[in-house]
N, CA, C and O atoms as CSV, one atom per row, in Angstrom:
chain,resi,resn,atom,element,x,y,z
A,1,UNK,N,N,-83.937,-19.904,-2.766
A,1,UNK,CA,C,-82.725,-19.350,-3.332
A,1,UNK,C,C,-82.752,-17.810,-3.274
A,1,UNK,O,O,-81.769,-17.200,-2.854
A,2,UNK,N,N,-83.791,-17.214,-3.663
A,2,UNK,CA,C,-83.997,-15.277,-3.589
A,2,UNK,C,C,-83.619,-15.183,-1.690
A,2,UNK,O,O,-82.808,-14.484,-1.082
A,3,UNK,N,N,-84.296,-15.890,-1.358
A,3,UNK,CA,C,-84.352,-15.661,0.609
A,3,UNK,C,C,-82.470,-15.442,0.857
A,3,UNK,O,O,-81.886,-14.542,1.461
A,4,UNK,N,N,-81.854,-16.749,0.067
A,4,UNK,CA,C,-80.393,-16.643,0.441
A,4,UNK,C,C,-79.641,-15.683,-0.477
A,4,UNK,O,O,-78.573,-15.099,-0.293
A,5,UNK,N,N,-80.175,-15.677,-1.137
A,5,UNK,CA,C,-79.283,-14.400,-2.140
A,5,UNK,C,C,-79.763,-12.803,-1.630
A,5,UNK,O,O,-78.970,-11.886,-1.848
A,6,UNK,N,N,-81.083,-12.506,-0.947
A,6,UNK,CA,C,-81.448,-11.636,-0.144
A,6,UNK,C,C,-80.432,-11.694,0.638
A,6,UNK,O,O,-79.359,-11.163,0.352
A,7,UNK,N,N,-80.654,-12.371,1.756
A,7,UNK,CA,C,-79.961,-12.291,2.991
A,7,UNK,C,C,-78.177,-12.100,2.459
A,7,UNK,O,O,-77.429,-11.324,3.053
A,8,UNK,N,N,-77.864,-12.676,1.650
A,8,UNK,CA,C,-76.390,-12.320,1.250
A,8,UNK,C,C,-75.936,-10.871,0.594
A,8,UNK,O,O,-74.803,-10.393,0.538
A,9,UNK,N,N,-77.222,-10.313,0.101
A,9,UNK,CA,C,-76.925,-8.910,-0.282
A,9,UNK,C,C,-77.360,-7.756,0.676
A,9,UNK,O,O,-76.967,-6.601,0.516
A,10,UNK,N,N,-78.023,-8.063,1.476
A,10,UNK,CA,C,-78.486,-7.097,2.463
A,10,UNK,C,C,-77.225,-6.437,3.860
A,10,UNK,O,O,-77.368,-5.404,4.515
A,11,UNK,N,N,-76.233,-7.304,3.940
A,11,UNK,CA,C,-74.756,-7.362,4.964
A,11,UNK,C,C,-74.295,-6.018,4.232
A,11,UNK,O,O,-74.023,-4.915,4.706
A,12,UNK,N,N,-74.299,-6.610,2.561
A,12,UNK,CA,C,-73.352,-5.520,1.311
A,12,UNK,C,C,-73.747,-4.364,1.423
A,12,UNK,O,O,-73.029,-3.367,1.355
A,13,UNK,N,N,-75.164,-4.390,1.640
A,13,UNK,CA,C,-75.733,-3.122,1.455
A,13,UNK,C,C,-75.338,-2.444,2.352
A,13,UNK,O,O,-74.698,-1.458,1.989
A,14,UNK,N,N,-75.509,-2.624,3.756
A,14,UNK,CA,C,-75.282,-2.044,4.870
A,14,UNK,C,C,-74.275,-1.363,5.248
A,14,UNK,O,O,-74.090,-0.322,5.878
A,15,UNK,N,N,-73.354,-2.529,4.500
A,15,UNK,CA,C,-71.642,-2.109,4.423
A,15,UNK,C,C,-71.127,-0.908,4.022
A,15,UNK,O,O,-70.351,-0.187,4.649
A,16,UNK,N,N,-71.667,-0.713,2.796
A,16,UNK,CA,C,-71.994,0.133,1.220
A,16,UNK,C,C,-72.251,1.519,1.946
A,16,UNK,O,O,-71.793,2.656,1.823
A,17,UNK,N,N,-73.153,0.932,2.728
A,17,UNK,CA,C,-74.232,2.627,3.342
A,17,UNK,C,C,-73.425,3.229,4.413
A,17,UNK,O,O,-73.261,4.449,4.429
A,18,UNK,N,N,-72.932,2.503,5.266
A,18,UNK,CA,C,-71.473,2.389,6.316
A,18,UNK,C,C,-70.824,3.169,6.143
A,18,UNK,O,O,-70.417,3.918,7.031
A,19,UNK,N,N,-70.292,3.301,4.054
A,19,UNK,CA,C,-68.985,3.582,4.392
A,19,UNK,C,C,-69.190,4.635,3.605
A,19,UNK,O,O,-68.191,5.319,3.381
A,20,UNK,N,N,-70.727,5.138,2.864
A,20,UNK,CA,C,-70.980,6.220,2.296
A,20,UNK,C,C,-71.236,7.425,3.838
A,20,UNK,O,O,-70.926,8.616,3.865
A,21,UNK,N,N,-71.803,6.706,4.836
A,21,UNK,CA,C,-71.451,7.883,6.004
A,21,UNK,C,C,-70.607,8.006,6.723
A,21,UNK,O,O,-70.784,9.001,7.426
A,22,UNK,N,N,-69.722,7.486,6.936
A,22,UNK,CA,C,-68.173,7.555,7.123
A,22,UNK,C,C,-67.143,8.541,6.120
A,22,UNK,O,O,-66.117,9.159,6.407
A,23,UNK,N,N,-67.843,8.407,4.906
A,23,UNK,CA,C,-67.086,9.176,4.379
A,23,UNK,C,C,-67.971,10.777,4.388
A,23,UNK,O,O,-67.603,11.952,4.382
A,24,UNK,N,N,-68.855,10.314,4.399
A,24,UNK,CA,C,-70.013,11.743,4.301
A,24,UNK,C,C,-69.031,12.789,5.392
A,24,UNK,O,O,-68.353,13.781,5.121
A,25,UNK,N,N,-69.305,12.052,6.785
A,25,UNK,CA,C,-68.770,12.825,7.829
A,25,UNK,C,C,-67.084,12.816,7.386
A,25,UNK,O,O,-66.594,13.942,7.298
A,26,UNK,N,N,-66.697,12.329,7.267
A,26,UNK,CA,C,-65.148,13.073,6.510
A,26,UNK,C,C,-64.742,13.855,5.813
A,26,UNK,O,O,-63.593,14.298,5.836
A,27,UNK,N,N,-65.886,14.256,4.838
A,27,UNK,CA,C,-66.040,14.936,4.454
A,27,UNK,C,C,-66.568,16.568,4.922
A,27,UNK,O,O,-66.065,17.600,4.480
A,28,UNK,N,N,-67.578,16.502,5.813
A,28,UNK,CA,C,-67.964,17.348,6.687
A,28,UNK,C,C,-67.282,17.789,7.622
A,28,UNK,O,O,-67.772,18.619,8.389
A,29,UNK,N,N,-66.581,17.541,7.704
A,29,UNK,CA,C,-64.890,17.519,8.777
A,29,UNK,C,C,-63.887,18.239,8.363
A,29,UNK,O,O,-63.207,19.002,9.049
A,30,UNK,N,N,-63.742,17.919,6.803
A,30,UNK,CA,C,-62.819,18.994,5.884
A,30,UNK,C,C,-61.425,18.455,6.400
A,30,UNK,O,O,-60.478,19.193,6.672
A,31,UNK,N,N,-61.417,17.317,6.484
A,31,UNK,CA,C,-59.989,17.052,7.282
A,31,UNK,C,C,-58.955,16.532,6.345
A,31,UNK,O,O,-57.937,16.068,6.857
A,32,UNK,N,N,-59.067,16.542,5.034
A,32,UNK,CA,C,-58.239,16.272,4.208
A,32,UNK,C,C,-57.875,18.032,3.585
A,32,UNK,O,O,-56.703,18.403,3.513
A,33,UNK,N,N,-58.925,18.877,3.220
A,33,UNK,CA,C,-58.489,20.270,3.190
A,33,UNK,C,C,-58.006,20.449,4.442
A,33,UNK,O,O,-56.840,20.758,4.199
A,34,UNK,N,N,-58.132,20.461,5.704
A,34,UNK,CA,C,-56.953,20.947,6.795
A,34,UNK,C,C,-55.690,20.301,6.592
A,34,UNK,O,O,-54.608,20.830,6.337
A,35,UNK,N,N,-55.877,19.482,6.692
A,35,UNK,CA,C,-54.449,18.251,7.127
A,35,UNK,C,C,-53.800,19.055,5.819
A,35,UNK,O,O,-52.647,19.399,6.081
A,36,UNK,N,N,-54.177,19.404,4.634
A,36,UNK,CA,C,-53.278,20.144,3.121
A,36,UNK,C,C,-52.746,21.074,3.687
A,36,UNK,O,O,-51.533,21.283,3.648
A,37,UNK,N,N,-53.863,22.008,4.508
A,37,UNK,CA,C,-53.718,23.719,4.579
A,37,UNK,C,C,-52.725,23.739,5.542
A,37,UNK,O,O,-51.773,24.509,5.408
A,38,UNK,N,N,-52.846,22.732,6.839
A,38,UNK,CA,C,-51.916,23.084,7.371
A,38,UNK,C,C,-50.243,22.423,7.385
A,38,UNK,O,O,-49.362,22.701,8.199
A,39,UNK,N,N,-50.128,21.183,5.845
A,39,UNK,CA,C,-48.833,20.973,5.717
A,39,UNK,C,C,-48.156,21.983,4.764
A,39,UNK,O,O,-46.963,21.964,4.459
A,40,UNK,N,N,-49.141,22.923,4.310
A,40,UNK,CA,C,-48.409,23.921,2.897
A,40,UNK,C,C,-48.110,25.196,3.952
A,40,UNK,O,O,-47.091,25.856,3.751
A,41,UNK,N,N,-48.859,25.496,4.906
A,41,UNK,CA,C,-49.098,26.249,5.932
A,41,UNK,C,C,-47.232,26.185,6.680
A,41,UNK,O,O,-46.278,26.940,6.496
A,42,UNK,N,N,-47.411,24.709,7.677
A,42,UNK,CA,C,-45.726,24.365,7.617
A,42,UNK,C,C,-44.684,24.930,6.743
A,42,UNK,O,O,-43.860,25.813,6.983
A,43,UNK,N,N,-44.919,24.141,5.529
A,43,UNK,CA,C,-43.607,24.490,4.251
A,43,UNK,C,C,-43.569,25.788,3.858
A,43,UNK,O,O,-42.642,26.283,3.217
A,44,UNK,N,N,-44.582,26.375,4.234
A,44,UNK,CA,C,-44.547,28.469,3.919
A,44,UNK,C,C,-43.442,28.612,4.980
A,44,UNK,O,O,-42.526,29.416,4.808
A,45,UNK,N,N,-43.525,27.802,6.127
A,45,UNK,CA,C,-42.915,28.621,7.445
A,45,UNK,C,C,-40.970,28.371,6.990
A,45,UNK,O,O,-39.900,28.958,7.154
A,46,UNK,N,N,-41.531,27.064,6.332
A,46,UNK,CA,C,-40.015,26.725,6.693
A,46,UNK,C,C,-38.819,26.454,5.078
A,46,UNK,O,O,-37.764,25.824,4.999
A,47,UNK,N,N,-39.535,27.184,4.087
A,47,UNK,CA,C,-39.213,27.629,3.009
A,47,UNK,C,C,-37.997,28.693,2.804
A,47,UNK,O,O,-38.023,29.837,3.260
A,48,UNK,N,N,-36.708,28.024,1.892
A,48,UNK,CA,C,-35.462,28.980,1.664
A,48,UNK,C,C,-36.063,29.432,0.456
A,48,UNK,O,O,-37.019,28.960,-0.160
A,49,UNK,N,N,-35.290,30.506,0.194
A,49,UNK,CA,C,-34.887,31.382,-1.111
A,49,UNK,C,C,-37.029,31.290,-1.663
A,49,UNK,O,O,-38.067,30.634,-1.573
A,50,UNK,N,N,-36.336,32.618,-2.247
A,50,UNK,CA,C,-37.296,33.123,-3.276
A,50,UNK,C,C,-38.347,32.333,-3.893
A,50,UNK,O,O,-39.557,32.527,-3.774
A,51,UNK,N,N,-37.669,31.266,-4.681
A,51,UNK,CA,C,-37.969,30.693,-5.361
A,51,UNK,C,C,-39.262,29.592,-5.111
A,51,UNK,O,O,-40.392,29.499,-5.589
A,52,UNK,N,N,-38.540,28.873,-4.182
A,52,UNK,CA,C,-39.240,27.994,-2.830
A,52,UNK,C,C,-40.014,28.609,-1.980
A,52,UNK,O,O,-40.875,27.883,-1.484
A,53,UNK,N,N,-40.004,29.687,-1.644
A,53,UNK,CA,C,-40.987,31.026,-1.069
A,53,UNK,C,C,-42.305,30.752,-2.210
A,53,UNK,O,O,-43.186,29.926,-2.450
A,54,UNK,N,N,-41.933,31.647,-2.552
A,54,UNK,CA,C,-43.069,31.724,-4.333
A,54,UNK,C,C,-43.997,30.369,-4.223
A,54,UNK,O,O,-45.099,30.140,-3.724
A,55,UNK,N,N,-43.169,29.701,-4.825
A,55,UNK,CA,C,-43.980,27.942,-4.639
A,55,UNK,C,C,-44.964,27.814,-3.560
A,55,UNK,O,O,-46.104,27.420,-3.806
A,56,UNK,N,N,-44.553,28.150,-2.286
A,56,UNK,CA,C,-45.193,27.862,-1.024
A,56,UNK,C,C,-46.093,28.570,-0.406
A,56,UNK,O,O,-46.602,28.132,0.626
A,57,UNK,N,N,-46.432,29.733,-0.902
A,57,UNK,CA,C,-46.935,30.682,-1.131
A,57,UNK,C,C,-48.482,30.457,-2.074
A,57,UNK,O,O,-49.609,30.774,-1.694
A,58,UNK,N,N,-47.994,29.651,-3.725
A,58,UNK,CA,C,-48.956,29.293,-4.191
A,58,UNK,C,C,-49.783,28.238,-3.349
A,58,UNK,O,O,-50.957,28.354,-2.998
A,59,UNK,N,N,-48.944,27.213,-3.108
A,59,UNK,CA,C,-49.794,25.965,-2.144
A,59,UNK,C,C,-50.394,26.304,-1.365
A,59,UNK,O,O,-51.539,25.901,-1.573
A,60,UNK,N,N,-50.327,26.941,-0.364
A,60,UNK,CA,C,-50.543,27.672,0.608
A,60,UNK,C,C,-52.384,28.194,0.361
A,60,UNK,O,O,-53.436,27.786,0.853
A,61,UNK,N,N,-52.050,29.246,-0.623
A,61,UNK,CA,C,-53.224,29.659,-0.779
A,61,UNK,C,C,-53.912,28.860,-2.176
A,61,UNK,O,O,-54.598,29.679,-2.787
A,62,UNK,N,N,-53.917,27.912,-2.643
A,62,UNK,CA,C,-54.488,27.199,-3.223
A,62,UNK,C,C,-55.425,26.140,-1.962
A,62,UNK,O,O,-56.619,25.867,-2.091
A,63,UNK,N,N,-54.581,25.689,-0.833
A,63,UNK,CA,C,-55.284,24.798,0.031
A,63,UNK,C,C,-56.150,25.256,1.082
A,63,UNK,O,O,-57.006,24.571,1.642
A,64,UNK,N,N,-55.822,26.681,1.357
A,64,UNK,CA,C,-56.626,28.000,2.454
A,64,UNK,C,C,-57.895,27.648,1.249
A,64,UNK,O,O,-58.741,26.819,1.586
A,65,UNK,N,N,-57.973,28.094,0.281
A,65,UNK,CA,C,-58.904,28.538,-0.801
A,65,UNK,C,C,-59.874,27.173,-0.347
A,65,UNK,O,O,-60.892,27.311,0.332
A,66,UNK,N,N,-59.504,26.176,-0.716
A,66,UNK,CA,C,-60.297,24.879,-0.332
A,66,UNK,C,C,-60.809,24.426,0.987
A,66,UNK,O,O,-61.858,23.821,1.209
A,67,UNK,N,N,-60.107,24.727,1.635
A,67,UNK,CA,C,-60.394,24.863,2.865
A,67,UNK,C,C,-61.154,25.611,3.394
A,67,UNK,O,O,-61.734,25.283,4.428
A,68,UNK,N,N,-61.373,27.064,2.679
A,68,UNK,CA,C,-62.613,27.843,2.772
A,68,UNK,C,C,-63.932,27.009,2.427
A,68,UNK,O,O,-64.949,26.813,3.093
A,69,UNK,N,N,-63.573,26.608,1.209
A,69,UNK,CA,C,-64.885,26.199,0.290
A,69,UNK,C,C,-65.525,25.119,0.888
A,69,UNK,O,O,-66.739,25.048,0.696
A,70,UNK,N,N,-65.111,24.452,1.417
A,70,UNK,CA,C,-65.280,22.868,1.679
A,70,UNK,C,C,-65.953,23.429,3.494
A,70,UNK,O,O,-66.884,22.804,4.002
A,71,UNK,N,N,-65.516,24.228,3.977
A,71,UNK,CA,C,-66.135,24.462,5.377
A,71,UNK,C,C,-67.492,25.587,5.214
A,71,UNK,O,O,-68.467,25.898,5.899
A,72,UNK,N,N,-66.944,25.956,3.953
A,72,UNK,CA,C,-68.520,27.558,3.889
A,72,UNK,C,C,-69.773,26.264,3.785
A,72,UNK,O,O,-70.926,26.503,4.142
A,73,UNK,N,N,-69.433,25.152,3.351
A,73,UNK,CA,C,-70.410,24.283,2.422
A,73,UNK,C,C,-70.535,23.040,3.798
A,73,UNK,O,O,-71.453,22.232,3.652
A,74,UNK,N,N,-69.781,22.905,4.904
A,74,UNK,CA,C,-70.036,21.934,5.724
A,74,UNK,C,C,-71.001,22.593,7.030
A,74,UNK,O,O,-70.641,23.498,7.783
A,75,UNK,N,N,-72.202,21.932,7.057
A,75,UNK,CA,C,-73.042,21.994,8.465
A,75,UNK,C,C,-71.902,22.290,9.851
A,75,UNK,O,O,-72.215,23.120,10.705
A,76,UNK,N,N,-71.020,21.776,9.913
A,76,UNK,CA,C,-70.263,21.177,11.119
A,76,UNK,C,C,-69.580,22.950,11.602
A,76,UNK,O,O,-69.441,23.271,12.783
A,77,UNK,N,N,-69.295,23.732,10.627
A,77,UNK,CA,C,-68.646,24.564,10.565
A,77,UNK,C,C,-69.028,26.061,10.917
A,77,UNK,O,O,-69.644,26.516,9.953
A,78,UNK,N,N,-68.896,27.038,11.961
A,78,UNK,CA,C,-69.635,28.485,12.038
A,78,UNK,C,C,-69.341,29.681,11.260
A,78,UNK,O,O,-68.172,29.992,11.486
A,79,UNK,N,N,-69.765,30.303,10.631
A,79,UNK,CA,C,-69.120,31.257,10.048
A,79,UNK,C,C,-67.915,32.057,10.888
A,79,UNK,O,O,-66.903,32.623,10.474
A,80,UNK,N,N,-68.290,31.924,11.851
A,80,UNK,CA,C,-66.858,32.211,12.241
A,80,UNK,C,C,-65.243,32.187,12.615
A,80,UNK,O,O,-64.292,32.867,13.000
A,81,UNK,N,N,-65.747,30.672,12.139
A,81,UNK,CA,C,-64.483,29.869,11.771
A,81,UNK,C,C,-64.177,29.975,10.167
A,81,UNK,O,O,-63.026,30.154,9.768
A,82,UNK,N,N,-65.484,29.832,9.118
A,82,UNK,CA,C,-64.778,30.179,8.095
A,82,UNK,C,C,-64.092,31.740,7.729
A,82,UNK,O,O,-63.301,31.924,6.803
A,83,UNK,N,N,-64.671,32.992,8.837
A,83,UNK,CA,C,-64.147,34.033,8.898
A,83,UNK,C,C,-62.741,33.940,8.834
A,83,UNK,O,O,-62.099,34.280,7.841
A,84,UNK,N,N,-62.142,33.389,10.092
A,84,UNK,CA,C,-61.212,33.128,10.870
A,84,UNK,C,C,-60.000,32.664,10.034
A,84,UNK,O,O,-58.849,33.100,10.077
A,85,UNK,N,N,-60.615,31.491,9.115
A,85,UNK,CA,C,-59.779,30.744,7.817
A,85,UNK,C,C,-59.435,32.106,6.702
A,85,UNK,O,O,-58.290,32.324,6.306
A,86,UNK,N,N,-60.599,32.927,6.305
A,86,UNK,CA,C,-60.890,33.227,5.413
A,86,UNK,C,C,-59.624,35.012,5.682
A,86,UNK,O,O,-59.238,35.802,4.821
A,87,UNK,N,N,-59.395,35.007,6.996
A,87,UNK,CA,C,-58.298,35.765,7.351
A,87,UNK,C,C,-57.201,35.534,7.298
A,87,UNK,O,O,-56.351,36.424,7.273
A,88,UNK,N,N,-56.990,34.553,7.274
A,88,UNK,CA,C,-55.605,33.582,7.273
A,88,UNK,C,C,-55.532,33.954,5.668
A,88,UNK,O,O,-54.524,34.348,5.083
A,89,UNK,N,N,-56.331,33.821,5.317
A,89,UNK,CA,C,-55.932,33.426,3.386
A,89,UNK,C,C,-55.439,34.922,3.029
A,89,UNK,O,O,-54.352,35.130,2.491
A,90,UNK,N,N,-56.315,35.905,3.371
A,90,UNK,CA,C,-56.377,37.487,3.065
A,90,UNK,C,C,-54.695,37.496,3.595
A,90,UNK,O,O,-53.828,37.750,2.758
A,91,UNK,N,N,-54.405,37.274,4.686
A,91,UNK,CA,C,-52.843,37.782,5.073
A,91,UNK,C,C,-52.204,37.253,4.291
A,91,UNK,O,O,-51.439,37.988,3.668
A,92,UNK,N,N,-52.200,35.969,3.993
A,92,UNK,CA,C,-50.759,35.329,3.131
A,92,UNK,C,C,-51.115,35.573,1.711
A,92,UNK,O,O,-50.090,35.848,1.087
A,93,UNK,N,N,-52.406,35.580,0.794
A,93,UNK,CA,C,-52.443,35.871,-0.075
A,93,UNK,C,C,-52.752,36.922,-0.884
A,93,UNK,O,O,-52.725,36.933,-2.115
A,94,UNK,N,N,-53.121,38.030,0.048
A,94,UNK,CA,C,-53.575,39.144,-0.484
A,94,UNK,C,C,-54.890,39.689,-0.661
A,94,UNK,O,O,-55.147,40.860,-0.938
A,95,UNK,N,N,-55.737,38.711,-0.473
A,95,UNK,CA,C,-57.386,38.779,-0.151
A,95,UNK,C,C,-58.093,38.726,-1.632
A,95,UNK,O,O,-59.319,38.760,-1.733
C-alpha cells in the first residue's frame, strides 16, 4: 500500500516542481511587469484631457518603477537594459 501511495504522490510532486519552474522563469522574464509597462505606456500615448493625462502618467510610472525592480533583481536581465528602462521612467516621470 506505501509502494502505491508512493508511486501516486511522486507524478504530484513532479507536477508541483513543474510548475514552481515555469513560474520561476516567468517570473525572471518580468513579463507581467512589461506586458503592464507597456499597456500604461500605450494609454499615456493615447490619453485626452488633463485629467486622463495625470492618471496615465501615474500608471505609467508606477509600472516603469516595477519593471525596474523586478529586472534589477532578474539574472536574465543586463544592466543595460535596466539602464535603458530606468531612462524611460526618468523622461516620463521626472527621475
Amino acid at each position: 500500500m506505501k509502494r502505491i501511495l508512493s508511486l501516486l504522490i511522486l507524478p504530484l510532486l513532479l507536477c508541483v516542481a513543474c510548475e514552481d519552474a515555469e513560474n520561476e522563469a516567468e517570473n525572471q522574464l518580468c513579463t507581467s511587469e512589461i506586458e503592464a509597462m507597456n499597456a500604461a505606456s500605450e494609454a499615456l500615448e493615447n490619453a485626452e484631457g488633463v485629467a486622463e493625462i495625470a492618471a496615465a502618467i501615474i500608471t505609467a510610472c508606477e509600472s516603469i518603477d516595477a519593471t525596474i525592480q523586478c529586472m534589477s533583481e532578474s539574472s536574465l536581465f543586463t544592466q543595460e537594459d535596466v539602464d535603458e528602462v530606468q531612462a524611460r521612467y526618468d523622461e516620463i516621470c521626472g527621475g
